[in-house]
PDB file of N, CA, C and O in Angstrom:
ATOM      1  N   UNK A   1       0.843  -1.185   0.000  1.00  0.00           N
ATOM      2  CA  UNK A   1       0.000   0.000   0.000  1.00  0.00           C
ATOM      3  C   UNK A   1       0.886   1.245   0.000  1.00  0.00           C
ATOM      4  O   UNK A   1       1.893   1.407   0.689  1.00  0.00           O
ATOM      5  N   UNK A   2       0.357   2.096  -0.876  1.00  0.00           N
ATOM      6  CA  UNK A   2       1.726   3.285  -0.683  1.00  0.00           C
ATOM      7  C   UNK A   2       0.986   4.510   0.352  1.00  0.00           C
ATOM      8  O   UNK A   2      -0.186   4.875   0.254  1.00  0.00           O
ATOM      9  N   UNK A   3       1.911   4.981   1.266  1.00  0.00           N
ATOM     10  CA  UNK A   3       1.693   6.094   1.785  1.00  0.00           C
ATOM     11  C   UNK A   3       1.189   7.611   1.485  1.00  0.00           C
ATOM     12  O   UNK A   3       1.795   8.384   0.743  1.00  0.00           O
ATOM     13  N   UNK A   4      -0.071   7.930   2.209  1.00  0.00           N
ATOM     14  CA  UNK A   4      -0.094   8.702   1.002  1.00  0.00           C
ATOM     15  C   UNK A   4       0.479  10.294   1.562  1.00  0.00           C
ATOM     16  O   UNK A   4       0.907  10.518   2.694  1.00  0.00           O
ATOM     17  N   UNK A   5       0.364  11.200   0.547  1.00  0.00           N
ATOM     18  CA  UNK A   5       0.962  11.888   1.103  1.00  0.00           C
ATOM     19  C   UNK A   5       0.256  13.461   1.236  1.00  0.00           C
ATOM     20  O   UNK A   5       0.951  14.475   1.284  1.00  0.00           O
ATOM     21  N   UNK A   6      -0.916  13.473   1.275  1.00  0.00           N
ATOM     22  CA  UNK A   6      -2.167  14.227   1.765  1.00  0.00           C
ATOM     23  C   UNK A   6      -3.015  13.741   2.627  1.00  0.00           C
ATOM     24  O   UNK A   6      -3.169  12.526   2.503  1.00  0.00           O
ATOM     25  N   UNK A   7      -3.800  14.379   3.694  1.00  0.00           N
ATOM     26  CA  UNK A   7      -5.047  13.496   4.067  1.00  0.00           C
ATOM     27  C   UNK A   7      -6.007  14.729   4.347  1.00  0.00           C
ATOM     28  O   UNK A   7      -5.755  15.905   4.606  1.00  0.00           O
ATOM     29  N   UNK A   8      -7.126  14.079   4.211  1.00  0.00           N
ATOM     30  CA  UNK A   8      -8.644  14.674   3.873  1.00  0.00           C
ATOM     31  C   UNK A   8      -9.126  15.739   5.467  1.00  0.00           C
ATOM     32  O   UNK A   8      -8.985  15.610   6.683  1.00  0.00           O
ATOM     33  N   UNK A   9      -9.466  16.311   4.942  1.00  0.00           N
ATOM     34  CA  UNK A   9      -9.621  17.043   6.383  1.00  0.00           C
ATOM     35  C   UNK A   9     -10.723  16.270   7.353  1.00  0.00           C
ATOM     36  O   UNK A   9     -11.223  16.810   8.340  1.00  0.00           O
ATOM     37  N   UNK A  10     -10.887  15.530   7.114  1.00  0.00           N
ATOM     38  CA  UNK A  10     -11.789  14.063   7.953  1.00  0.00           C
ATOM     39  C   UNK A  10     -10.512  13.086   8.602  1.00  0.00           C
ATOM     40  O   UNK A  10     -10.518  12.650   9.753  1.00  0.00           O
ATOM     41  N   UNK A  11      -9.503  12.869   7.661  1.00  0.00           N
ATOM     42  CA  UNK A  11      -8.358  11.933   7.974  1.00  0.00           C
ATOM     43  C   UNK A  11      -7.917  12.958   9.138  1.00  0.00           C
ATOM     44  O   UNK A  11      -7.933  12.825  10.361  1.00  0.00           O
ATOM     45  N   UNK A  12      -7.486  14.114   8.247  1.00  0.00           N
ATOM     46  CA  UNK A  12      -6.316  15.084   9.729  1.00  0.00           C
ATOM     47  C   UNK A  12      -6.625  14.722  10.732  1.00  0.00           C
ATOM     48  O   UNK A  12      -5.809  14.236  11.516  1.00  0.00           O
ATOM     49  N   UNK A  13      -8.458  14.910  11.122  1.00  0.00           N
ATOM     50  CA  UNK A  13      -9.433  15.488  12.491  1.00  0.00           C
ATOM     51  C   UNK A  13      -8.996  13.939  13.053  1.00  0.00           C
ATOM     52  O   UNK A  13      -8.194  13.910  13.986  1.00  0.00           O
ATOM     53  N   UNK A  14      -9.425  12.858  12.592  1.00  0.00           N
ATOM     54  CA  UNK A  14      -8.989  11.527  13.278  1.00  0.00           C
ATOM     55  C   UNK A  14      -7.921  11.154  13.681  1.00  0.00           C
ATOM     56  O   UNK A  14      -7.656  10.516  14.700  1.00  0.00           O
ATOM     57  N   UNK A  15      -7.126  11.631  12.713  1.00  0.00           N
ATOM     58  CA  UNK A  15      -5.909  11.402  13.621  1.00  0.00           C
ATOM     59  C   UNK A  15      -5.180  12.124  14.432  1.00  0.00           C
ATOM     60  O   UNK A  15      -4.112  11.785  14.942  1.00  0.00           O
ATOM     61  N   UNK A  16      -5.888  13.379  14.594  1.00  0.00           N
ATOM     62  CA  UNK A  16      -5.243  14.212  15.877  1.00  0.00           C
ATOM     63  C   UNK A  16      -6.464  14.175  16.865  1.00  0.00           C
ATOM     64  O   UNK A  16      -6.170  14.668  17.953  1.00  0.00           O
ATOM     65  N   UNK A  17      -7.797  13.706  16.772  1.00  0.00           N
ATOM     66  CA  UNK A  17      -8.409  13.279  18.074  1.00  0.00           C
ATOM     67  C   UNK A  17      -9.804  14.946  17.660  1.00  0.00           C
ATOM     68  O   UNK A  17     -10.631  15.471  18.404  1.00  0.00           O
ATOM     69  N   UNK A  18      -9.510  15.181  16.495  1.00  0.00           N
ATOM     70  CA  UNK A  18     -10.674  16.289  16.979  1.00  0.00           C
ATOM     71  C   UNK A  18     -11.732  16.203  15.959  1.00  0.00           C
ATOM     72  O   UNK A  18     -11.743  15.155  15.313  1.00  0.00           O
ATOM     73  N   UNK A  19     -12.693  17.158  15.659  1.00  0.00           N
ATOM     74  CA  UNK A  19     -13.675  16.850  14.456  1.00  0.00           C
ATOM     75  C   UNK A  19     -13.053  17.803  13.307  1.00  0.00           C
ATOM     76  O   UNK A  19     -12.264  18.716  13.552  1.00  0.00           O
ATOM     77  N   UNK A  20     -13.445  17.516  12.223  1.00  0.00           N
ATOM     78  CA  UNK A  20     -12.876  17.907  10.530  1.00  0.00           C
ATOM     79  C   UNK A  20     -13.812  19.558  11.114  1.00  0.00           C
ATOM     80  O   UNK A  20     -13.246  20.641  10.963  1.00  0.00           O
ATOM     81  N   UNK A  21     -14.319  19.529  11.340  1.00  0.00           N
ATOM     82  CA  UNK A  21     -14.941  21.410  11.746  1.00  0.00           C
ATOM     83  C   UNK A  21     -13.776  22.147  12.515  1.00  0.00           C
ATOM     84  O   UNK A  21     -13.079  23.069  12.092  1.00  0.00           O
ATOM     85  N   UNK A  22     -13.716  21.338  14.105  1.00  0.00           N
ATOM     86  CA  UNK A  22     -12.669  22.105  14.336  1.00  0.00           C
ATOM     87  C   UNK A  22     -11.380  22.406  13.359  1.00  0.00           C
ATOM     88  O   UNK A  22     -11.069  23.596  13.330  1.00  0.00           O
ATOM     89  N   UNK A  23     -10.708  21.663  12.685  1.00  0.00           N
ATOM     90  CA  UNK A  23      -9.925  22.246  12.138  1.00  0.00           C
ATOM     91  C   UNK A  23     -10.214  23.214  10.516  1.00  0.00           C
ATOM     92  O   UNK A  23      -9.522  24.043   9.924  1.00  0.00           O
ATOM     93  N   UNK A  24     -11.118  22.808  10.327  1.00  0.00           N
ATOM     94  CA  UNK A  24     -11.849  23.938   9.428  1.00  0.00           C
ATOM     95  C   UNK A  24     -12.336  25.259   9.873  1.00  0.00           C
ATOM     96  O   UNK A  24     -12.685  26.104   9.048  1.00  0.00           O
ATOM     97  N   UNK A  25     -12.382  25.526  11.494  1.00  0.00           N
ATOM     98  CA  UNK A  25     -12.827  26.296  11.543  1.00  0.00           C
ATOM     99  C   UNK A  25     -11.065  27.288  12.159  1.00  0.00           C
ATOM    100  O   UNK A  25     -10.672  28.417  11.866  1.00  0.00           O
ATOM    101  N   UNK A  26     -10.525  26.364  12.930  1.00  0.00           N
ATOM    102  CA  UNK A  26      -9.463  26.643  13.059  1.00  0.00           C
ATOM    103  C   UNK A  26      -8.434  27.670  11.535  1.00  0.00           C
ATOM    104  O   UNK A  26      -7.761  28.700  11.505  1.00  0.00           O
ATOM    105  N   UNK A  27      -8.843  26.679  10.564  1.00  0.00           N
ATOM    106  CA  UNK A  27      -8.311  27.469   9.150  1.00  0.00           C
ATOM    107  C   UNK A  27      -9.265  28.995   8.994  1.00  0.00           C
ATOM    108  O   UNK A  27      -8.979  30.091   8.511  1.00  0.00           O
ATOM    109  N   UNK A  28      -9.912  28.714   9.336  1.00  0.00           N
ATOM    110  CA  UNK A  28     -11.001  30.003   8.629  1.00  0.00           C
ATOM    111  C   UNK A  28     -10.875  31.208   9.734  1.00  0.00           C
ATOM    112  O   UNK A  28     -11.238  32.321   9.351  1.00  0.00           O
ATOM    113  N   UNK A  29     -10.366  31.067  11.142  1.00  0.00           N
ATOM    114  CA  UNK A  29     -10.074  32.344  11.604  1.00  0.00           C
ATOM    115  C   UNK A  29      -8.654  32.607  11.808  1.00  0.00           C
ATOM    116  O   UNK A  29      -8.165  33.696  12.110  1.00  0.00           O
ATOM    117  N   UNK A  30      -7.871  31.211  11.565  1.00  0.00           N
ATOM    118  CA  UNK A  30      -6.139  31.780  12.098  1.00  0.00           C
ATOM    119  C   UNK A  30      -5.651  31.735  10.406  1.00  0.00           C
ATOM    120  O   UNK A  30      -4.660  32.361  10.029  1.00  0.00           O
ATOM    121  N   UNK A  31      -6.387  31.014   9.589  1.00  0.00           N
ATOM    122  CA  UNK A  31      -5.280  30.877   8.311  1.00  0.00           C
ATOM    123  C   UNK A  31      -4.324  29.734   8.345  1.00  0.00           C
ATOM    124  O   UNK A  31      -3.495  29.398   7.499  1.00  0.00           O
ATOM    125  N   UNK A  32      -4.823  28.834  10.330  1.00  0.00           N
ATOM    126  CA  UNK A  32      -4.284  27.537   9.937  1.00  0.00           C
ATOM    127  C   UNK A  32      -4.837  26.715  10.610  1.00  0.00           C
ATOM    128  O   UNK A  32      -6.036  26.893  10.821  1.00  0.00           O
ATOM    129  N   UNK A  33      -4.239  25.654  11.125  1.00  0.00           N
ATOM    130  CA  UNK A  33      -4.737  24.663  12.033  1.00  0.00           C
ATOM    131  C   UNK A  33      -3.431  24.609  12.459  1.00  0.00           C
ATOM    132  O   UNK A  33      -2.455  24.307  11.772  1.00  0.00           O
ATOM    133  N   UNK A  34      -3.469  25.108  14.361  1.00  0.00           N
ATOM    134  CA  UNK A  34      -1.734  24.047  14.698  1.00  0.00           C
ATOM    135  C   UNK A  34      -0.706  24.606  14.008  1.00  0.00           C
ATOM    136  O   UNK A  34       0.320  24.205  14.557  1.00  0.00           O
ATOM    137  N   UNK A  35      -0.415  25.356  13.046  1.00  0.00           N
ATOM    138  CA  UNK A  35       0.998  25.711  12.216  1.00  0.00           C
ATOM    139  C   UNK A  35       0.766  25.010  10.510  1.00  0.00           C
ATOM    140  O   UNK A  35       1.422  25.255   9.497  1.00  0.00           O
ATOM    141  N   UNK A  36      -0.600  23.935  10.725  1.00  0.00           N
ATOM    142  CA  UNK A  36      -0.442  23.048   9.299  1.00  0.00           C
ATOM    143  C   UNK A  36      -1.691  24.458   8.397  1.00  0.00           C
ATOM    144  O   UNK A  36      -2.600  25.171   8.821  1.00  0.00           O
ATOM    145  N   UNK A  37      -1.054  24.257   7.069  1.00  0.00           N
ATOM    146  CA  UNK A  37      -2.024  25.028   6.062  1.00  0.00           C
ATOM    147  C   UNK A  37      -2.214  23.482   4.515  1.00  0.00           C
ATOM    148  O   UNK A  37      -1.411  22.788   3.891  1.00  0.00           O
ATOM    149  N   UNK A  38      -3.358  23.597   4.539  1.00  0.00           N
ATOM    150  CA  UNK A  38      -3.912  22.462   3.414  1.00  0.00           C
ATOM    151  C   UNK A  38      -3.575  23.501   2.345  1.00  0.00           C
ATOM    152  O   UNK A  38      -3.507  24.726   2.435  1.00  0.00           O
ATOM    153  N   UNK A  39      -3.345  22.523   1.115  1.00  0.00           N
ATOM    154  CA  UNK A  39      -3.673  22.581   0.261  1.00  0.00           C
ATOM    155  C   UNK A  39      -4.989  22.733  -0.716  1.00  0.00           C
ATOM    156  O   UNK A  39      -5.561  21.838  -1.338  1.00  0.00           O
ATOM    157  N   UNK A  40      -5.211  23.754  -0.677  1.00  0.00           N
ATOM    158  CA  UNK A  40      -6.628  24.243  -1.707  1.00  0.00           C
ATOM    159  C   UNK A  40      -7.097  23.813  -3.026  1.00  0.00           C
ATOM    160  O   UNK A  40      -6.669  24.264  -4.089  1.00  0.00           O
ATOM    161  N   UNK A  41      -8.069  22.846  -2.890  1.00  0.00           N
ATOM    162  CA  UNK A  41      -7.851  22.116  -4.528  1.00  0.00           C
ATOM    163  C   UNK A  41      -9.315  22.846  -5.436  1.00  0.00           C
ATOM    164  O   UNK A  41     -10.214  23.325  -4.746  1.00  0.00           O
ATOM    165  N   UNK A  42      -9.388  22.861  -6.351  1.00  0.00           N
ATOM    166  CA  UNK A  42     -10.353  23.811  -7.476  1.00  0.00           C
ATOM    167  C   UNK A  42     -11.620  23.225  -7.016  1.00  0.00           C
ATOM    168  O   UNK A  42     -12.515  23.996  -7.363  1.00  0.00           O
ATOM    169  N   UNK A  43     -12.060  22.298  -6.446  1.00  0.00           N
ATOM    170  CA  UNK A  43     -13.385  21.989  -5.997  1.00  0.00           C
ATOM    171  C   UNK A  43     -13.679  22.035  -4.428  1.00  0.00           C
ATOM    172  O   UNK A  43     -14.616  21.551  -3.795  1.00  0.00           O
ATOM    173  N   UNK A  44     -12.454  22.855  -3.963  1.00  0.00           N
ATOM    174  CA  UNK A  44     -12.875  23.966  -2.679  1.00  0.00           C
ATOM    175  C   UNK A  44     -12.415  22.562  -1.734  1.00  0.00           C
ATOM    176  O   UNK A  44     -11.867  23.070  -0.755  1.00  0.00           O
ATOM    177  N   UNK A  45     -12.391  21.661  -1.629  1.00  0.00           N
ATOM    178  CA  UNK A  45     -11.733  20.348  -0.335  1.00  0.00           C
ATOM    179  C   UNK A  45     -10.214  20.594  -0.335  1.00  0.00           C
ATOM    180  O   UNK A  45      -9.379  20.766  -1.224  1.00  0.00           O
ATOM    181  N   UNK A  46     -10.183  20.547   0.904  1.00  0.00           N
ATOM    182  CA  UNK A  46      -8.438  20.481   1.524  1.00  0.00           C
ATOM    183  C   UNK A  46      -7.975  19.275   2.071  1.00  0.00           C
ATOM    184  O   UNK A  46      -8.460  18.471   2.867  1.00  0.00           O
ATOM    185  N   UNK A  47      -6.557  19.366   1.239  1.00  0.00           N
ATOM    186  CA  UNK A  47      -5.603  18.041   1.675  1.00  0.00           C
ATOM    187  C   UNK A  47      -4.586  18.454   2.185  1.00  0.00           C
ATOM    188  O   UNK A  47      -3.702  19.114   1.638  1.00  0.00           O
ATOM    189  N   UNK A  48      -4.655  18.002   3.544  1.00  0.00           N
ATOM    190  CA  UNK A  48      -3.410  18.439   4.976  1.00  0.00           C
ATOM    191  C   UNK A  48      -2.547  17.755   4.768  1.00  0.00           C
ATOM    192  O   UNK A  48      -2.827  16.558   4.829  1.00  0.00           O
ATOM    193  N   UNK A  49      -0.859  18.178   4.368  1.00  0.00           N
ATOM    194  CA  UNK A  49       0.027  16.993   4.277  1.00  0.00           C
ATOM    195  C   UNK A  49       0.526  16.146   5.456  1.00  0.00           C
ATOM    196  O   UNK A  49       0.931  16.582   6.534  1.00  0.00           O
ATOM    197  N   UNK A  50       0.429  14.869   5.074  1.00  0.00           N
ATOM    198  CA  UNK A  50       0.528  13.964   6.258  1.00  0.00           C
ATOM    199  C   UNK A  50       1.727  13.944   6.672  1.00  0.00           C
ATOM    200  O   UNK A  50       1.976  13.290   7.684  1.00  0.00           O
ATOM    201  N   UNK A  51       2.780  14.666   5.983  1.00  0.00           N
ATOM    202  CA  UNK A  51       3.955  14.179   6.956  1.00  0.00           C
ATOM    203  C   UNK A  51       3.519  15.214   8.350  1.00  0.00           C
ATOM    204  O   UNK A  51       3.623  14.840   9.518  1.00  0.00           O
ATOM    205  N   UNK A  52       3.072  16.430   7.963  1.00  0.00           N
ATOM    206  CA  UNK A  52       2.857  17.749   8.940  1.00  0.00           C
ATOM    207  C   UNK A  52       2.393  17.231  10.019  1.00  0.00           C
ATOM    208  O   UNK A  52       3.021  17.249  11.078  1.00  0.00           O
ATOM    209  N   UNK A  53       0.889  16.550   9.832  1.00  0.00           N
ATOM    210  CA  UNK A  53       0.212  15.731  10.908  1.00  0.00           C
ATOM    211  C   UNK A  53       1.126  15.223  11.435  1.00  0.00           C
ATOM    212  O   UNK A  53       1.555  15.885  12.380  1.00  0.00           O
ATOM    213  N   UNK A  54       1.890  13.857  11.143  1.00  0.00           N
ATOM    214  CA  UNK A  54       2.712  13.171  11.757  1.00  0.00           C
ATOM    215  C   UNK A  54       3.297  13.735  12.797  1.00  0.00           C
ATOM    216  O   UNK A  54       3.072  13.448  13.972  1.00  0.00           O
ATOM    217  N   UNK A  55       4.289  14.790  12.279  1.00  0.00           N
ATOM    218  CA  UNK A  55       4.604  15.390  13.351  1.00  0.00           C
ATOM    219  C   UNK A  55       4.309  16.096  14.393  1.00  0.00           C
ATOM    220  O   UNK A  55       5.019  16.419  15.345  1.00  0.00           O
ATOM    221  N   UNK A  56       3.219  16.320  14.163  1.00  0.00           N
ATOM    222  CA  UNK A  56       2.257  17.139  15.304  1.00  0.00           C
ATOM    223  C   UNK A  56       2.101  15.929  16.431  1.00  0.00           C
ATOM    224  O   UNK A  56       2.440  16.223  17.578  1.00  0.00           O
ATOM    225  N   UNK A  57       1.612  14.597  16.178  1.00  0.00           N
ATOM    226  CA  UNK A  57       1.559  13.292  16.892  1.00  0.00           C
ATOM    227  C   UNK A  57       2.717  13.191  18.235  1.00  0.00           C
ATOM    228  O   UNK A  57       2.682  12.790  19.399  1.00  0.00           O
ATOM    229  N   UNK A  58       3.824  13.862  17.233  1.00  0.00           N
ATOM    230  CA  UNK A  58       4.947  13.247  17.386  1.00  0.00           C
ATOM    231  C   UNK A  58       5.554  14.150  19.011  1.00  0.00           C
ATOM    232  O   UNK A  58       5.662  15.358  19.226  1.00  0.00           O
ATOM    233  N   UNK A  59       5.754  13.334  19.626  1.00  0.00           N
ATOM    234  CA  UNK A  59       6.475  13.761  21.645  1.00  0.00           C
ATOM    235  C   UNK A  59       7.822  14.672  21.365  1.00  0.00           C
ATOM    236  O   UNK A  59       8.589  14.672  20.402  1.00  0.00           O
ATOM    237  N   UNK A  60       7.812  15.332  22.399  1.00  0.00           N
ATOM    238  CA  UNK A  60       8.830  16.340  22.011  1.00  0.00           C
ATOM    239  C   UNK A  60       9.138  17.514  22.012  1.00  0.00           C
ATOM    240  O   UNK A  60       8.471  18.195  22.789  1.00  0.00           O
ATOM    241  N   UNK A  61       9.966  18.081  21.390  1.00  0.00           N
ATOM    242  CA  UNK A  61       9.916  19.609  21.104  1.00  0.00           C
ATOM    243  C   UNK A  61       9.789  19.934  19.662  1.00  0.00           C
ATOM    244  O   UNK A  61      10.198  19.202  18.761  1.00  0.00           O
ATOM    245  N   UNK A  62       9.154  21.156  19.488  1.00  0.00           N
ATOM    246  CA  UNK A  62       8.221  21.411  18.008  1.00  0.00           C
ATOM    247  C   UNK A  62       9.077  22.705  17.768  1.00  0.00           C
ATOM    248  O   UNK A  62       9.519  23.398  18.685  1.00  0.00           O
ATOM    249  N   UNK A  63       9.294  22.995  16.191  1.00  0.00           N
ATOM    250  CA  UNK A  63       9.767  23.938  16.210  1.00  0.00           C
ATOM    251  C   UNK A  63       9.003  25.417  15.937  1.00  0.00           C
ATOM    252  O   UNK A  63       9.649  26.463  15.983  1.00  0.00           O
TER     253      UNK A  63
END
């Protein structure tokens, strides 16, 4: 299976634990979610790159 290397703003929300609104809504008053900005595709849906997520997951210090 290959990795992919966008995820759906339904994928992001699941895998950081919140709903696809919050971070839609998060985009619509800061201009992001967290530091991540999607990609804007011509039929208006956003694809959050998954490595970004990942690292958000990820323990530690963030830069």
């Amino acid at each position: 299976m290959e990795k992919q290397s966008h995820l759906t703003t339904n994928e992001a929300a699941r895998a950081l634990g919140v709903q696809g609104s919050t971070i839609r809504r998060g985009l619509c008053v800061n201009g992001h979610y967290m530091g991540l900005v999607p990609v804007k595709l011509p039929n208006h849906r956003l694809l959050w790159p998954a490595k970004a997520v990942a690292q958000l997951l990820q323990p530690g210090e963030k830069e």
